[in-house]
C-alpha positions as CSV (number, residue, x, y, z in Angstrom):
1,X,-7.0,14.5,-21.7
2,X,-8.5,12.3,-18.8
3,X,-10.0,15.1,-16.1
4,X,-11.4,12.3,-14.1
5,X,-11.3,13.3,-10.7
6,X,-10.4,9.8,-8.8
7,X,-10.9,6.2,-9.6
8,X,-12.5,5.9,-6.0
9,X,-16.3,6.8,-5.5
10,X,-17.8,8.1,-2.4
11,X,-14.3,9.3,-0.5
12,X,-14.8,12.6,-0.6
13,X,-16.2,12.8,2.9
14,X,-13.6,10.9,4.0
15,X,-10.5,13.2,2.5
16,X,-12.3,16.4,3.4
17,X,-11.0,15.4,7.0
18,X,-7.6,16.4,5.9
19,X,-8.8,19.8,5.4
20,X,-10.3,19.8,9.3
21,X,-7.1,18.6,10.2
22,X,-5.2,20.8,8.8
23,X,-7.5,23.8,10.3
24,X,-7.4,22.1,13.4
25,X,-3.4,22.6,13.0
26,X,-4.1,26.5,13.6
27,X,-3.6,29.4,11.1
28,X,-2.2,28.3,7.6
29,X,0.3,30.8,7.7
30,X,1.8,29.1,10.7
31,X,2.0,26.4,9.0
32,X,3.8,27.3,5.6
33,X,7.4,28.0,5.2
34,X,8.2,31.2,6.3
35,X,9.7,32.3,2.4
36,X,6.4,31.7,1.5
37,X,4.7,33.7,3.7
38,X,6.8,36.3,3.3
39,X,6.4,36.3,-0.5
40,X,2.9,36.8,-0.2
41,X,3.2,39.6,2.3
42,X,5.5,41.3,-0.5
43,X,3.3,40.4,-3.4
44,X,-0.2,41.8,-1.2
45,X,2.0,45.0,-0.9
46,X,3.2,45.5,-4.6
47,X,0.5,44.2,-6.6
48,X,-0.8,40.6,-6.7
49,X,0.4,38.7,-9.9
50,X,-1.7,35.2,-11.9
51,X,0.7,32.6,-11.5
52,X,0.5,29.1,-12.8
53,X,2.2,26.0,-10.2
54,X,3.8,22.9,-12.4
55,X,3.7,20.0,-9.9
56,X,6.0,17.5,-10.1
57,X,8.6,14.4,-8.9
58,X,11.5,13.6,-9.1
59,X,10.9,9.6,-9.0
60,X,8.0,7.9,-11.4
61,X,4.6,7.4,-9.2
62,X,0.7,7.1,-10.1
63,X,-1.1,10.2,-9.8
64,X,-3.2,10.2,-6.4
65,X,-3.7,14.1,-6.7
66,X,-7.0,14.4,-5.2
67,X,-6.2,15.2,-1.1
68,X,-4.3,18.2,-2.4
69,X,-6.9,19.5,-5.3
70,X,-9.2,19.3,-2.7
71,X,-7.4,21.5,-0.4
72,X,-6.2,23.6,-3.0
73,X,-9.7,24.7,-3.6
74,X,-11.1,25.2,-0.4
75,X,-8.7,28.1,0.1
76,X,-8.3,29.4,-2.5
77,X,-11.7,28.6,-4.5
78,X,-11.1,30.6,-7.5
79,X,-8.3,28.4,-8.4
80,X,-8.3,27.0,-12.1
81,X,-6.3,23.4,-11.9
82,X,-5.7,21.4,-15.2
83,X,-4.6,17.5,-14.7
84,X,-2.2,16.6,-17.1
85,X,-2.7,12.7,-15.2
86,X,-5.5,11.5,-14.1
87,X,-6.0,9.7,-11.0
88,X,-4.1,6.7,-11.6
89,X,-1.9,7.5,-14.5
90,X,1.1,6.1,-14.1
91,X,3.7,9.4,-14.1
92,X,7.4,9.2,-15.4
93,X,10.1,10.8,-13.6
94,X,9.8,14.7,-14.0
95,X,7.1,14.6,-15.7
96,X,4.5,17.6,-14.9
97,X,1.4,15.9,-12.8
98,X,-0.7,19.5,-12.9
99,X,-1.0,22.9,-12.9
100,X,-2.2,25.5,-10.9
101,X,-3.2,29.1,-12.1
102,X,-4.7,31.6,-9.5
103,X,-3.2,34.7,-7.4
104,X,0.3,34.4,-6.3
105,X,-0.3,36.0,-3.0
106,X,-3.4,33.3,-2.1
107,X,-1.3,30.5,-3.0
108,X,1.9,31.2,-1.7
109,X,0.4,31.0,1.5
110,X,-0.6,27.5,1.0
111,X,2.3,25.6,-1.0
112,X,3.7,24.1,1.8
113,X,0.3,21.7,2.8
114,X,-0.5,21.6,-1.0
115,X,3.2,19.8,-1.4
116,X,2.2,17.8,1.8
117,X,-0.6,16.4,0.3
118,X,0.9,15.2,-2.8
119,X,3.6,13.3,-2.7
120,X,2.8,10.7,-0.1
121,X,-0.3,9.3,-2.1
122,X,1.7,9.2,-4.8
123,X,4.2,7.1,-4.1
124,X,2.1,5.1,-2.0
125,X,-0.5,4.4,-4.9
126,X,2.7,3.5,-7.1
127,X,3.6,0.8,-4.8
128,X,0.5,-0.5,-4.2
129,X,0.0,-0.5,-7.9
130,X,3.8,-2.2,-8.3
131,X,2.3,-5.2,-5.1
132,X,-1.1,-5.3,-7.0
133,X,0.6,-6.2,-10.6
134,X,3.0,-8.7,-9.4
135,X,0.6,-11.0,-6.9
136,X,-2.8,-10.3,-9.4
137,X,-4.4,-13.6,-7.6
138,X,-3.8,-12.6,-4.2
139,X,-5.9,-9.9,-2.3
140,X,-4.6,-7.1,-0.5
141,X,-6.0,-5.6,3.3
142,X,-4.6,-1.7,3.9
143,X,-2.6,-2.4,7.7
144,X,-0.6,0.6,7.4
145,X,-2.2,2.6,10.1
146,X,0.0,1.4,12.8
147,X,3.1,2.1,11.1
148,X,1.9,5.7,10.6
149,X,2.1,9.3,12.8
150,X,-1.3,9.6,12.8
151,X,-4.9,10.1,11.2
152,X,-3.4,12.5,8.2
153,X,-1.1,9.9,7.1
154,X,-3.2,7.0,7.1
155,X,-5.6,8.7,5.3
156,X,-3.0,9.6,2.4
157,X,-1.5,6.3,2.5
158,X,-4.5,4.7,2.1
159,X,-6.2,6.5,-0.3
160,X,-2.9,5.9,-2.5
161,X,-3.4,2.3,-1.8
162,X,-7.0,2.9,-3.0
163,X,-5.9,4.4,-6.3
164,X,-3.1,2.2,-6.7
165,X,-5.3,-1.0,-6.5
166,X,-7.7,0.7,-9.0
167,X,-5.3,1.6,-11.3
168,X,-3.4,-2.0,-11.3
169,X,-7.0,-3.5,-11.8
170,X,-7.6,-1.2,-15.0
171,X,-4.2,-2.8,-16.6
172,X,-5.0,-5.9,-15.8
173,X,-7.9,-7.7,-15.0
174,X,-7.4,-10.4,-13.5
175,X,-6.3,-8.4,-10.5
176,X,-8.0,-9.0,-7.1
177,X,-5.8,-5.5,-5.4
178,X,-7.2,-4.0,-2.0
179,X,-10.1,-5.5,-0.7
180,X,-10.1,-3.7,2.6
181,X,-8.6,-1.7,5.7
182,X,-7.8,-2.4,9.2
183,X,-9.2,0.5,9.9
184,X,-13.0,1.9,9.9
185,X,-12.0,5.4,9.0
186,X,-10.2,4.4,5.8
187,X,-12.4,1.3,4.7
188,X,-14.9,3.2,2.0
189,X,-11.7,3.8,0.1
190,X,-11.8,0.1,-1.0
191,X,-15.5,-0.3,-1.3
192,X,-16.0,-1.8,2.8
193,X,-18.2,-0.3,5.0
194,X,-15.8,-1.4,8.1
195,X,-12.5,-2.5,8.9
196,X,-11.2,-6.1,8.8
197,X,-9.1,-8.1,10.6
198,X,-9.7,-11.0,13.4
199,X,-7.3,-10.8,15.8
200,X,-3.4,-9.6,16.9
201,X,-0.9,-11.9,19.2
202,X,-2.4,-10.0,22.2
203,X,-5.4,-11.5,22.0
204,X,-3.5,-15.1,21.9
205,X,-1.6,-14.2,24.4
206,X,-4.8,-13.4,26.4
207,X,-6.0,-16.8,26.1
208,X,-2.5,-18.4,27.3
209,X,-1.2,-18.5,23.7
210,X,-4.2,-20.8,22.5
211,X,-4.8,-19.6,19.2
212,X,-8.0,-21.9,19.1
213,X,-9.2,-20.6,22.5
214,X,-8.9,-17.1,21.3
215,X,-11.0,-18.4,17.9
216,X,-13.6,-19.8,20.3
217,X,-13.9,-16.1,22.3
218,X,-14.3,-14.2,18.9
219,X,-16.9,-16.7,17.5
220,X,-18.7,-16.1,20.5
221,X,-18.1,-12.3,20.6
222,X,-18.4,-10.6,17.5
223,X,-20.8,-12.6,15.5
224,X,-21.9,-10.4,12.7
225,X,-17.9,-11.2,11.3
226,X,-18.0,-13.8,9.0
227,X,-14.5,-14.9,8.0
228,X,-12.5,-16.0,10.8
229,X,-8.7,-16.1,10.5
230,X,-6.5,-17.4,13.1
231,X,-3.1,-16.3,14.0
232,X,-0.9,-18.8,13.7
233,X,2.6,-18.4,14.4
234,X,2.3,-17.4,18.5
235,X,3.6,-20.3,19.5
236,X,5.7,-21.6,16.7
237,X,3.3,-24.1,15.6
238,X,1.9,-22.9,12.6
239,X,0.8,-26.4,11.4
240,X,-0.2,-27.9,14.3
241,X,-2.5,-24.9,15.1
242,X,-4.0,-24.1,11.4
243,X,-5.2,-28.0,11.3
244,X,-6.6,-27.4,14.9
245,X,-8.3,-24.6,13.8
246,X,-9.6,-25.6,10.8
247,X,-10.7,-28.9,12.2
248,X,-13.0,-27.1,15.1
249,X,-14.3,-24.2,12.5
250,X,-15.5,-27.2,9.5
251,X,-15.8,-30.4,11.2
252,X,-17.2,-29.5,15.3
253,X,-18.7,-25.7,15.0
254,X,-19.3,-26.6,11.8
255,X,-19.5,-22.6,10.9
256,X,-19.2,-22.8,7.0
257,X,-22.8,-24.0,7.6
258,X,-23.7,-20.8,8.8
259,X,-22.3,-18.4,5.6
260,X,-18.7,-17.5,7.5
261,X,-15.3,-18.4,6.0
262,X,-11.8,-19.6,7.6
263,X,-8.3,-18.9,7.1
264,X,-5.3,-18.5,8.8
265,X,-2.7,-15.7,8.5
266,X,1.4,-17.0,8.9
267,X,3.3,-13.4,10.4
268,X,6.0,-15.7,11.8
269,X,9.2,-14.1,13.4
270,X,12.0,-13.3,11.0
271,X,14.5,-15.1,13.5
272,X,13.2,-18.2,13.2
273,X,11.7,-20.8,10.4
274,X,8.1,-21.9,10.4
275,X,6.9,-25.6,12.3
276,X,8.6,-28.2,10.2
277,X,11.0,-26.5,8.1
278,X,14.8,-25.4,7.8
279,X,16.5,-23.8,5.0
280,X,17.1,-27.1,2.8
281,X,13.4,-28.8,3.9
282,X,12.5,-24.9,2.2
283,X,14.5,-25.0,-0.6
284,X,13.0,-28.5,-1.4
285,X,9.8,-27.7,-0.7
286,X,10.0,-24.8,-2.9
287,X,11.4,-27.2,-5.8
288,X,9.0,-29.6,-5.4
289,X,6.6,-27.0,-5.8
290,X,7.7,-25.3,-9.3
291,X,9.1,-29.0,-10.5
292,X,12.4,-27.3,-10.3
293,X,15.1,-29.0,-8.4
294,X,18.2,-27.3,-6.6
295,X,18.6,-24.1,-5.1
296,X,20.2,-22.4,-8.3
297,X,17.8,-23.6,-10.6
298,X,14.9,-22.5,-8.7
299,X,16.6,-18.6,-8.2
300,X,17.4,-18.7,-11.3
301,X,13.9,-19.8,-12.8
302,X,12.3,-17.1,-10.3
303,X,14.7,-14.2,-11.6
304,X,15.1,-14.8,-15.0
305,X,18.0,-17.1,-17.1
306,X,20.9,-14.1,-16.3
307,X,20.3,-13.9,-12.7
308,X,23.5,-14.7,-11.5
309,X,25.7,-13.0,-14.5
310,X,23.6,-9.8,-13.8
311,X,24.0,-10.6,-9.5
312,X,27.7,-10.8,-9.5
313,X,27.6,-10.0,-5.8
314,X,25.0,-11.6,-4.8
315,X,22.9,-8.9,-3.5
316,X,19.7,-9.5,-5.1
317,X,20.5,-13.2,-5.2
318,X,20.9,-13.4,-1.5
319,X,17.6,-11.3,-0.8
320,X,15.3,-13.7,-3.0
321,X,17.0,-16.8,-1.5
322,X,15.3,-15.3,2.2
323,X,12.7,-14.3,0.5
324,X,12.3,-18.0,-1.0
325,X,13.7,-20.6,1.8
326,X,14.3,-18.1,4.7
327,X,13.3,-17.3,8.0
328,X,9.7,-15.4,8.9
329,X,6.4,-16.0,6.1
330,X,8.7,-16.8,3.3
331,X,7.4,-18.6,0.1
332,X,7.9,-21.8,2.1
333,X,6.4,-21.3,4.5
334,X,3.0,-20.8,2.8
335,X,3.8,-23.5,0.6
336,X,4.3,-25.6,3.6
337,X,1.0,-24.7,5.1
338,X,-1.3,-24.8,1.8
339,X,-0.1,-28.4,1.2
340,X,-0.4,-29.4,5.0
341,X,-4.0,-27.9,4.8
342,X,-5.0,-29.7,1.8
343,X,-3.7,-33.3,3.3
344,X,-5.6,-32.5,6.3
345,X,-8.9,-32.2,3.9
346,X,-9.2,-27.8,4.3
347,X,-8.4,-26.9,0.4
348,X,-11.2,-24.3,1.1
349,X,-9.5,-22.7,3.9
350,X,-7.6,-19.3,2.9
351,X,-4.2,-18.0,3.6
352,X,-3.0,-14.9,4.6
353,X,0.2,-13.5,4.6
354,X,2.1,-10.9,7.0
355,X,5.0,-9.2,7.3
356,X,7.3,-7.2,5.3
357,X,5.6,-7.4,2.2
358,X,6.9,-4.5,-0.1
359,X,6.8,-4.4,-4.2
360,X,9.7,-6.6,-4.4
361,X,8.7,-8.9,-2.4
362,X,5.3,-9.3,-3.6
363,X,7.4,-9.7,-7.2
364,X,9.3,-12.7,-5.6
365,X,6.4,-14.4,-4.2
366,X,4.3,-14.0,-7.6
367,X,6.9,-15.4,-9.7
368,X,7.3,-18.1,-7.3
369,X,3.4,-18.9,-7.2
370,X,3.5,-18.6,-3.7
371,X,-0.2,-20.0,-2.8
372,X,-1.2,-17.2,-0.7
373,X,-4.6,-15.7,-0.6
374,X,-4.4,-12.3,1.2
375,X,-1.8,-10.2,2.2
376,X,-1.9,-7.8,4.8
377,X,0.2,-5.1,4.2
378,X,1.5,-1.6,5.2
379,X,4.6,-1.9,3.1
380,X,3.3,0.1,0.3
381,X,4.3,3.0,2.3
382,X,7.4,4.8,1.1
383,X,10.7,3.3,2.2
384,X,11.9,6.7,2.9
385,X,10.3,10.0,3.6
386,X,13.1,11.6,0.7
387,X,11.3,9.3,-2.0
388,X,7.8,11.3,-1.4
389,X,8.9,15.2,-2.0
390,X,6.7,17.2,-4.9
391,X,8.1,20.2,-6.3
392,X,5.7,23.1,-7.1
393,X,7.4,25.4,-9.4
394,X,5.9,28.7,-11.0
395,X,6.2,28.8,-14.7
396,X,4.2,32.1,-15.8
397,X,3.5,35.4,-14.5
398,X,0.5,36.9,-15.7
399,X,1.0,34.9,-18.8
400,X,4.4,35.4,-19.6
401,X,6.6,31.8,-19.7
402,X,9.5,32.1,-16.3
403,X,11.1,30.0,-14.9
404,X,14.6,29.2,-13.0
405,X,17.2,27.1,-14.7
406,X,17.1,23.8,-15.8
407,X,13.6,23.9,-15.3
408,X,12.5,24.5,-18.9
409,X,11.1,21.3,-19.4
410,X,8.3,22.4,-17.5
411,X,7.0,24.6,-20.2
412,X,6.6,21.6,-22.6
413,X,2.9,20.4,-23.2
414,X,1.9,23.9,-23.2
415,X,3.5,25.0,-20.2
């Protein structure tokens, strides 16, 4: 078996923070589930017993174990953990992840952060690894952190991302995954040294909603950045304003002279459809793209030849299609931009992507060969808190196999 500890080098500063959070939090005890406490006040009292924890889910996931092994041993150090997956397996339903052998009373008064720590990462590194797999030419940037309640989630999300990306560049090669963070805390995890990003609507909005003007005043400002990406969608005008761009950055500033990079990044409000497009100029443009013609044919081609017999109601079919020709940064849309940028004499001018990429979208947009050259994303999150709950359950006492009903699977592999 695999023991490798993570796929990600140098993070353990970074996830040793948990462990100050968590002390920062107060007393562990307060912190546990009372039943827990209590069972190790009652064990401490009548004679400690060696248990041994199987961790597992009830949904498949990639192992992003880590956070919690790390905790795990810092209080209770003489803990013995064996992986059964190694960072970045890819873990079936139910299947056991670890387990964890060491004094019933010492760990009972820690199962409820160990369980905290798992199952977030998990499920976080499986959708990252799901994104990664179907867009393997695109690049991804971590912009969870607004989306999350605070610095222990970000740094479980990301690091899920991390081993996610890692793992989905291991299958396949030709992966690009996670390049970067939008934050400086979580950055190492992907090999940067800070976060990334140019600039949000504020700043746009700053400069009277000139996207260019606001370009001009981060040039000037921050000068040790080297790829500049404007915003593009502020004021509706997302071709008008990435030719504008483009045209000051390569032909007037003339920065590609000076080792910096441009692109533009289409986050382009879900109520409307981006500069020069409605749903049939979308669904054409999409066609034209693939050599496909009509809207069926080009569903269908993107889905697979049953699409519609295994759709009868239309629910998938209907998501794709707004996926595909919709409103907001739909496949289109970048379409619609990549060719406009090319005609204007920018083929080297990137494209990045916002907004409401998950897994399935990022499936969508891969099978359509949506041109898009980065996406930042904090969908990899878990749709649901519900998906991300690890179950800890103790399988022997002092050595002897026990366990509650309907749990015997647990004592396979050994256990």
């Amino acid at each position: 078996m695999d023991q490798r500890s993570s796929l990600i080098p140098g993070h353990e500063a970074i996830l040793d923070r948990l462990i100050g959070l968590a002390l920062c939090a107060g007393p562990v005890q307060g912190q546990t589930d009372k039943y827990f406490t209590n069972t190790s006040r009652i064990v401490a009292a009548h004679g400690d017993s060696r248990v041994t924890f199987a961790v597992f889910m009830r949904r498949r996931v990639v192992a992003a174990l880590e956070p919690a092994i790390r905790l795990i041993r810092h209080f209770v150090p003489d803990v013995e953990i064996k992986r059964i997956s190694a960072e970045g397996d890819v873990v079936p339903s139910e299947s056991k992840m670890m387990e964890i052998t060491g004094s019933m009373q010492k760990l009972s008064e820690i199962e409820t952060l160990m369980l905290q720590k798992i199952g977030f990462p998990c499920v976080s590194a499986n959708n990252a690894y799901e994104m990664c797999r179907a867009l393997p030419s695109a690049a991804f940037m971590d912009m969870h952190a607004r989306h999350g309640s605070g610095a222990e989630m970000n740094i479980l999300a990301a690091y899920g991302a991390a081993v996610g990306s890692a793992a989905a560049k291991r299958a396949d090669p030709n992966v690009k995954g996670f390049i970067g963070s939008s934050q400086d805390i979580t950055a190492p995890f992907f090999g940067a040294k800070a976060g990334m990003g140019t600039m949000p609507h504020a700043l746009i909005g700053y400069t009277d909603g000139d996207v260019l003007k606001a370009m001009k005043l981060f040039a000037e400002s921050i000068p040790e950045v080297n790829n500049l990406t404007a915003l593009v969608d502020y004021t509706g005008q997302e071709v008008t304003d990435s030719i504008r761009c483009a045209r000051w950055f390569y032909d007037e500033a003339k920065l590609q002279d000076h080792g910096k990079s441009f692109g533009v990044r289409l986050d382009t409000h879900g109520g409307r459809f981006a500069e020069g497009l409605d749903y049939e100029k979308s669904v054409e443009t999409v066609g034209h793209w693939l050599g496909v013609h009509g809207e069926y044919n080009i569903v269908e081609q993107v889905l697979g030849g049953r699409a519609f017999q295994m759709d009868p109601t239309n629910i998938l079919v209907d998501k794709v299609r707004r996926i595909l020709f919709g409103k907001g940064v739909s496949a289109a849309a970048i379409i619609h931009v990549r060719r406009a940028l090319d005609a204007a004499g920018y083929p080297q001018a990137t494209i990045v992507g916002s907004s409401g990429f998950d897994p399935q979208k990022c499936q969508i947009m891969g099978a359509a060969r949506a041109p898009v050259d980065l996406v930042g994303t904090g969908s990899f999150l878990p749709a649901t808190l519900t998906e991300t709950y690890a179950t800890a359950d103790i399988i022997r006492y002092d050595g002897v196999r026990r366990v509650k009903v309907g749990r015997e699977f647990l004592h396979e592999d050994g256990g």
